[in-house]
N, C-alpha and C positions, 0 to 999 in steps of 0.2 A: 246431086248435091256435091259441093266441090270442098275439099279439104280447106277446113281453116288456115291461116297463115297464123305459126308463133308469133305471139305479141311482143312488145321491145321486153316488156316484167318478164315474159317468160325468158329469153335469152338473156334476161341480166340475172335471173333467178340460176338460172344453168351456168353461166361465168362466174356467178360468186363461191358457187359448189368447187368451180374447178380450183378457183382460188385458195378457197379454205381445204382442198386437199391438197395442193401442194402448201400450204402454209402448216401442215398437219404432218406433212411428209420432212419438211425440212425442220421442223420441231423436234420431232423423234430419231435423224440425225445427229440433232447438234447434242440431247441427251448422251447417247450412245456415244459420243466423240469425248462428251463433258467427263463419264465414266472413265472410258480410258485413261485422259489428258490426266485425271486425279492419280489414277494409280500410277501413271507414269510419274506425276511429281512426289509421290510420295517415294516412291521407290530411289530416284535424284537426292534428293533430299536427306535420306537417312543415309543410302550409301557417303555424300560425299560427307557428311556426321560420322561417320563410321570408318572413314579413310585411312585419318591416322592406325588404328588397329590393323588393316587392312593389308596395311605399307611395312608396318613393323615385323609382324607375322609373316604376313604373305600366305601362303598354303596351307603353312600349320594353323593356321586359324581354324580350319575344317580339319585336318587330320590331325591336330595332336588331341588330346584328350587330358593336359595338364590344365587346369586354371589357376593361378597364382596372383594376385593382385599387387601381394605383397609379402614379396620373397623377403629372404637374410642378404641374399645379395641384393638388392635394390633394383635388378632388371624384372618387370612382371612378367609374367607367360600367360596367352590368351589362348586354350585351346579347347572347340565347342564340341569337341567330338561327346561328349559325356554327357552335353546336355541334347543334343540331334537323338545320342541313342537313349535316352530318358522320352524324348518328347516319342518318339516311333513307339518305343514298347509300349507305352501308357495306352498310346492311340490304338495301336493295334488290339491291345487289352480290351477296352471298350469295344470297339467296333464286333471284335469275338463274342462277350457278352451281349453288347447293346443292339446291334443289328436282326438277328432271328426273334428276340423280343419283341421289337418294334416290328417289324413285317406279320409277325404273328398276327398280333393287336388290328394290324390295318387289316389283315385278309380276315379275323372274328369281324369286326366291324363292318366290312363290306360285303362278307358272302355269308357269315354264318349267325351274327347279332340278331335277335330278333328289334322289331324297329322301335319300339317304344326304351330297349337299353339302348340305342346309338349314343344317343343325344347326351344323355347324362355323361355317358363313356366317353363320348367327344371331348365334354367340358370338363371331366377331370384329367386327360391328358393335357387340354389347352393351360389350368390349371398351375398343372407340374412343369411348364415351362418356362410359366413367371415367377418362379421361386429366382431370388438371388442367389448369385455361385456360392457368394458367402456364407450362406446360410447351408447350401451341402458342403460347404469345407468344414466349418463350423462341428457340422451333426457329426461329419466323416472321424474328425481328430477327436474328438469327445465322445464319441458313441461307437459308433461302425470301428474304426482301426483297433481300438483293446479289444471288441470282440471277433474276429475277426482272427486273434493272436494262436486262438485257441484250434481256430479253424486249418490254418496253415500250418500250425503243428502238425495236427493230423495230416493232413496230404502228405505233409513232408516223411512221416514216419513211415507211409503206405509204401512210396515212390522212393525211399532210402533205397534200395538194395535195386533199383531199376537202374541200367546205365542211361545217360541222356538226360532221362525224365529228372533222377536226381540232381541235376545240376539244375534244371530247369524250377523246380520245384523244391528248392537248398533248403539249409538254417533259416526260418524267419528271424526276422529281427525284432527285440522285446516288445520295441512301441508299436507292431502294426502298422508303421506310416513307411511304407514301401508301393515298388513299382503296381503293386496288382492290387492297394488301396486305392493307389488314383485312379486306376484303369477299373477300377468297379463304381467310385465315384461318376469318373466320365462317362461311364455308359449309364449311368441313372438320368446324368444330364443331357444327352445326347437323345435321349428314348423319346420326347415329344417331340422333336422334329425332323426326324426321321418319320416316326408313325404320320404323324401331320402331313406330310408330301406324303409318301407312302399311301397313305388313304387315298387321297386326290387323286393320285396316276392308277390307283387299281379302279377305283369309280368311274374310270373314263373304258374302261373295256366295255366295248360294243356286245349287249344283252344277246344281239345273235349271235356272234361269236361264243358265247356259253352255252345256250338252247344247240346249238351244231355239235356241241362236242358231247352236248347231253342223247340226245337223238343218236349218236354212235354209241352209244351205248356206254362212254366214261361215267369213272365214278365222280364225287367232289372231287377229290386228290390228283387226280387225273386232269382233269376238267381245268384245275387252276394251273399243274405243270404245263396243259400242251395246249391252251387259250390263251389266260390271265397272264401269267410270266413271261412269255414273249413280247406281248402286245405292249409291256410295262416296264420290259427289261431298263432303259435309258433315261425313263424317271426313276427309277428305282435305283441306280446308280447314284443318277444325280441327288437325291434324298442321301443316301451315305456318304457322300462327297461332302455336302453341306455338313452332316453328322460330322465327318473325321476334319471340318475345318472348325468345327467349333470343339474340338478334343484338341487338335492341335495347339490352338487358342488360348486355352486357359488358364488361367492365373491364379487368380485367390485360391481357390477350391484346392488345385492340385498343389500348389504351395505348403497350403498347411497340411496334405495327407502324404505328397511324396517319403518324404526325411528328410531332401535338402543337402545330399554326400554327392561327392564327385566321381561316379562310380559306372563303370561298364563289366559286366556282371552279366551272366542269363538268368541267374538266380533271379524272378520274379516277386519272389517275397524279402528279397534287402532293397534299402533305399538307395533314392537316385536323384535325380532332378530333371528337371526342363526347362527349356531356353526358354518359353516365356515365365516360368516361377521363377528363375535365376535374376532376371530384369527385375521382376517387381521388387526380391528380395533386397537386390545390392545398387539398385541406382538411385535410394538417395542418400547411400554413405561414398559414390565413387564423383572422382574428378578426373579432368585431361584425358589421356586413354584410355581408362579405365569403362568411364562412360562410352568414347567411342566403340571398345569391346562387346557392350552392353547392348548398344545402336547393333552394332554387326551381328547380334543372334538376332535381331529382330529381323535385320536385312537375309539373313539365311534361313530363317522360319518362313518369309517373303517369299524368298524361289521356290523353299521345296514346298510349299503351299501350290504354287503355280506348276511344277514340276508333276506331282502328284494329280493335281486336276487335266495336265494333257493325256498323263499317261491314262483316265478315266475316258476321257474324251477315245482315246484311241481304240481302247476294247468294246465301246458301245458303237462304235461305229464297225468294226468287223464283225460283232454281235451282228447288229440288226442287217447288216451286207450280206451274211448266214443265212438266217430267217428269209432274207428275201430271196435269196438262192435256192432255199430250200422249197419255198410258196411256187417259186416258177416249176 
C-alpha cells in the first residue's frame, strides 16, 4: 500500500497556519514596539513641557531642596529635592511594612490555607484592591493619622534617649499627617497586588520540587526557604516592583495624610511631601514655570521610576545566575 499524496486543502491548510503565525508574530511586535513608542512620547512630551523649568534651574532642580513659587523677590526657586526625599521615604515605609505582609498572605494561601478558605481569602484581598485611594486617604486623615498621634508618642518616648533611633523616631507632629502615615497608608494599598502576583509566582513551584525537599527530611520553613523562594525569587521581585510603583505613584491618598511641608528631615513622624502630591496639590493654582516645574517632578518621578526597575532587573538576574551556579 503506497502512501497517500497530500491533497491541494491539505497544503493550503498548512500555508494558511503558516500565515496566521507569522501574522500572530508580527502582531505581537508591533504591540511591544506600540508600548515603547508611547513611553517614549510621553517621556518627549512632558520633558519638552517641563523645559523652561529645566533651563532656568538647571541642576538645581534635583539638588536644591528650596521650592518657592513666589518669592518677595519675584525670582521663583524650583528645587525637588524635598519632594524625591518624601516620595522614597513613604515608599520605602510601605514597602518595610507592606511586603513581609503580603508574602505572608500568598505563602498562608498557597502552602498552609486549608482549601475551602482560599477562595473566600482570595476574593477579599481582590476586594481591598478596588477600594479607591480616596477613600484610604479619606479614612487615613480622619481616622488613622489622630490615632495614630498617640502611637508615635510612645515610640518616640521609648527611642528619646537612643542615639540615631531618636532622630529617626523624633517629635511627632500634632496632626498625625506625616511621613510614616502615608507610608502605612501605602502599604495598605500596596498589600493586594503584591499578595496577587505573589500568589501566582509561589503556585507555579513544581510540586516535586517540594515532595524532594520533604523526602530530605526539611521542615515547612525550610521546605519554602531552599525550594519555593529560589524558584520564585524574580516574580517575587517583580510583584514589589509593581508594589513600590504604585507607592511611588500616589496622589490623593498620600496627599491628604503626608502634611504637605517642604521638609528633609529623618524624623519619620514630621510631615513632608511628594512629587506626585505636590502636582496634584499646586497645578491648578500655577502658570508659565510654575507648571513647567510641576511637569519636571513628574519627568523625574519618570526616571527614577525606570531607574529603580533596572536596578531590580539587575539583582534578579545575579540572583537567579547564583542559583544556577550553585544547581551546577
Amino acid at each position: 500500500m503506497t502512501q497517500e499524496e497530500p491533497t491541494r486543502s491539505d497544503l493550503t491548510g498548512k500555508g494558511g497556519g503558516v500565515r496566521i503565525e507569522r501574522l500572530f508574530s508580527w502582531w505581537t511586535l508591533a504591540t511591544g514596539l506600540l508600548v515603547l513608542a508611547i513611553l517614549a512620547l510621553i517621556l518627549t512630551t512632558t520633558t519638552k513641557q517641563a523645559w523652561p523649568a529645566f533651563q532656568d534651574m538647571g541642576l538645581s532642580f534635583i539638588t536644591s531642596s528650596t521650592w518657592d513659587p513666589n518669592p518677595a523677590s519675584g525670582n521663583p526657586v524650583f528645587g525637588s529635592l524635598a519632594f524625591i526625599y518624601g516620595t522614597v521615604v513613604s515608599s520605602l515605609i510601605a514597602l518595610l511594612i507592606g511586603v513581609p505582609i503580603s508574602i505572608g498572605i500568598a505563602l498562608f494561601l498557597t502552602e498552609l490555607a486549608p482549601r475551602r478558605l482560599r477562595g473566600s481569602a482570595v476574593m477579599v484581598v481582590d476586594m481591598l484592591a478596588a477600594i479607591p485611594s480616596v477613600v484610604f486617604g479619606l479614612w487615613g486623615v480622619l481616622v488613622l493619622a489622630p490615632l495614630l498621634v498617640h502611637v508615635y508618642q510612645g515610640i518616640h518616648d521609648v527611642f528619646a534617649s537612643v542615639p540615631v533611633l531618636n532622630s529617626i523616631f523624633g517629635e511627632p507632629v500634632g496632626t498625625g499627617r506625616s511621613f510614616m502615615t502615608a507610608g502605612v497608608i501605602l502599604a495598605i494599598m500596596i498589600i493586594p497586588i503584591v499578595t496577587s502576583i505573589s500568589r501566582e509566582v509561589l503556585s507555579t513551584v513544581p510540586q516535586a520540587n517540594k515532595d524532594a525537599a520533604f523526602a530530605l527530611g526539611a521542615t515547612q520553613w525550610e521546605m519554602i526557604t531552599g525550594a519555593v523562594f529560589p524558584h520564585s525569587f524574580g516574580g517575587l521581585v517583580g510583584a514589589v516592583m509593581l508594589g513600590l510603583g504604585r507607592a511611588m505613584g500616589e496622589t490623593i491618598a498620600v496627599s491628604l495624610v503626608i502634611g504637605g511641608a517642604t521638609n528633609i528631615t529623618p524624623n519619620v513622624f514630621a510631615g513632608g511631601n511628594s512629587m506626585a502630591a505636590v502636582i496634584v496639590q499646586q497645578f491648578g493654582e500655577s502658570t508659565g514655570t510654575f507648571t513647567a516645574a510641576l511637569i519636571g517632578l513628574g519627568v523625574v518621578l519618570f526616571g527614577l521610576t525606570v531607574v529603580i526597575n533596572l536596578a531590580a532587573r539587575l539583582v534578579v538576574r545575579r540572583a537567579e545566575a547564583r542559583v544556577q551556579g550553585a544547581a551546577r
